[in-house]
N, C-alpha and C positions, 0 to 999 in steps of 0.2 A: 581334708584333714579330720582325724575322728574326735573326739569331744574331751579324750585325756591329751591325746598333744596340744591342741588349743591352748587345753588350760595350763599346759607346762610352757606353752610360750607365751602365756600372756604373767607366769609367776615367775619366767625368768628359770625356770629349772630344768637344767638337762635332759634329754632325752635318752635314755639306757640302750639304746640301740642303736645311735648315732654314732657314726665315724668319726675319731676326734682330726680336728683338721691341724698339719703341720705347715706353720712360714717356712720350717727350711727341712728336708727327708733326712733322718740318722740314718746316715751308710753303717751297716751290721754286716759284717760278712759273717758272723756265725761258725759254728762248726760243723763240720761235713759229716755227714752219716759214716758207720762203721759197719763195714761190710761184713757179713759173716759170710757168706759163701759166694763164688763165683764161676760160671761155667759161660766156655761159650757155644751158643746158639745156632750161632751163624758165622760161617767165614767164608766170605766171598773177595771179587777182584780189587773192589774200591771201600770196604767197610766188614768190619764185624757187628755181630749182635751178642749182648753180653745179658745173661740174666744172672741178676743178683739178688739174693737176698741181704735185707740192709737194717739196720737200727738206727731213728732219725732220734735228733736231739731233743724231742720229747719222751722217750724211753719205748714207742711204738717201733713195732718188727714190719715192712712191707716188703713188697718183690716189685721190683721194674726190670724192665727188658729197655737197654739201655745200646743206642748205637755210638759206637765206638769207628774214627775218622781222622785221618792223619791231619787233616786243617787244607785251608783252602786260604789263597791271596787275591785280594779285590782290588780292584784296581778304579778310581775316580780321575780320569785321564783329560785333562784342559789345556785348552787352547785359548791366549787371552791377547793375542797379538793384538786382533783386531779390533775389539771389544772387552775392557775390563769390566766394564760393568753386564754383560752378556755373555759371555763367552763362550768358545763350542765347548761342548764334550761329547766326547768318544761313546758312538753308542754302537752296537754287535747286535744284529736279529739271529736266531737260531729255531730251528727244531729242538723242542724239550718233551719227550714222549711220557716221560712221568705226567706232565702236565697238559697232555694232546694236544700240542699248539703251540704256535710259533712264540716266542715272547721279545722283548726289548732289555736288554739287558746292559751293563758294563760289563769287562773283561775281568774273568775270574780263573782261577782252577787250582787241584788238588798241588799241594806242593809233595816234593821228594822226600824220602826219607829222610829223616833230622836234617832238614831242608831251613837255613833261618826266615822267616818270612816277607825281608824285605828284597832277600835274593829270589827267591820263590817270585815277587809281585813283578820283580825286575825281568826274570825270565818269562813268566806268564804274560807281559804286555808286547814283549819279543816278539813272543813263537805267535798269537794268537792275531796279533795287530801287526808288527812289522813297527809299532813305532818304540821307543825311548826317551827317558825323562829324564832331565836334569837335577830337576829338583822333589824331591821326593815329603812326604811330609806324615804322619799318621792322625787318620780323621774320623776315625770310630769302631769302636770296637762293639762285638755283640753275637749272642746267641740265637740263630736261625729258628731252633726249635728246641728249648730247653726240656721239654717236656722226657723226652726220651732223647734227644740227639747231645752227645757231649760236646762235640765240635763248635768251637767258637770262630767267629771272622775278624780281620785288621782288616779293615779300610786304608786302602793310601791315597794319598792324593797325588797325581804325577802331574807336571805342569814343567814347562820349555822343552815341546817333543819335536822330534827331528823324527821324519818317515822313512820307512825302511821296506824290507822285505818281512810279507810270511812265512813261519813255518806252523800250519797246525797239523793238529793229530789227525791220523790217517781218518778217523771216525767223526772229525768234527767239518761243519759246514759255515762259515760264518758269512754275513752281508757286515758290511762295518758304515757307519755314519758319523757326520760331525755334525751336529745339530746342536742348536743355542741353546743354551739353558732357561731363558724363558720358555720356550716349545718343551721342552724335557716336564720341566712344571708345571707345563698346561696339559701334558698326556698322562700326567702322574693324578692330577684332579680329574681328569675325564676318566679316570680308572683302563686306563690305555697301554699306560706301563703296569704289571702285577709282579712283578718280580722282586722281592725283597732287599737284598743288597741293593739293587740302582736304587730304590727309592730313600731309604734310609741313607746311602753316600750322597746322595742327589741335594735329599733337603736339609743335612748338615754342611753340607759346602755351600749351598742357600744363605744359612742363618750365619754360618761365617763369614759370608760375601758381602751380607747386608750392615753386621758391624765393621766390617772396615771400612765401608761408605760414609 
């Protein structure tokens, strides 16, 4: 520590470049930039690319190239018969060529046009698993990559599934698992799972499982 913080911690005086630290975060949602122009860039099978010029609500003008994504339905899919305080869930290996490599993943995928999402989660756990839930519940919402990706995600949580038949997409290949949620937690800390949805549905139905205990 250099010789002027010292002496502002031993006078009790704040530090000017210090973060001020908050008990509880003011949720701001703020107002949205105004676009002044817009074209697009890209229009492919599953996304566009949108570049905008925009004015953010400090009065500055910048450009982002902005993907644009009809949404996607996650699926957090439990089995608690056996074990409530354990319990399986539903895990899928695939081939993911963006990412050269197999990954571990939950049951996701793009929904339909003006698709509502929880009919989307319902058909996506169908076609891709073969299974169905009774009870349905939503358990997190969130932006994959806000940076440039508009697309937000709902997490569901499916739970009392009854097994069925698949149907997937002629281009998809899946291995399907039920494995405990302690083992899902322990490949999530070995960095074994790298897949963003599982882990963020994973460890919120974690932190919920442990307050109801």
């Amino acid at each position: 520590m250099g010789t002027k913080k010292k002496e502002a911690a031993k006078s009790g005086k704040k530090d000017a470049h210090a973060v001020p630290v908050r008990k509880k975060l003011k949720i701001d949602p703020g107002k949205p930039a105004q676009v002044l122009s817009s074209r697009v860039a890209y229009d492919g099978k599953l996304f566009r690319v949108m570049a905008e010029e925009i004015r953010e609500a400090d009065g500055k003008d910048a450009f982002r190239e902005v993907v644009r994504h009809g949404g996607s339905a996650v699926i957090l899919a439990v089995d608690g018969r056996k074990s409530r305080k354990d319990p399986l869930v539903l895990i899928e290996r695939q081939y993911r060529h963006a990412a050269q490599q197999y990954l571990y993943e939950i049951p996701a995928g793009k929904l339909e046009t003006n698709e509502d999402r929880l009919a989307g989660a319902k058909r996506e756990l169908r076609e891709e698993t073969g299974y169905t839930a009774r009870k349905w519940t939503k358990l997190a919402k969130y932006y994959p990559s806000p940076g440039f990706l508009g697309e937000w995600m709902q997490v569901f949580l499916a739970e009392d599934l009854t097994a069925g038949e698949t149907h997937p997409d002629d281009d998809e290949w899946l291995e399907l698992q039920m494995v405990p949620l302690s083992e899902v937690l322990r490949l999530i800390d070995a960095r074994k799972i790298q897949d963003g949805k599982t882990i963020i549905a994973v460890l919120s139905y974690a932190r919920r499982l442990r307050k109801k205990q």
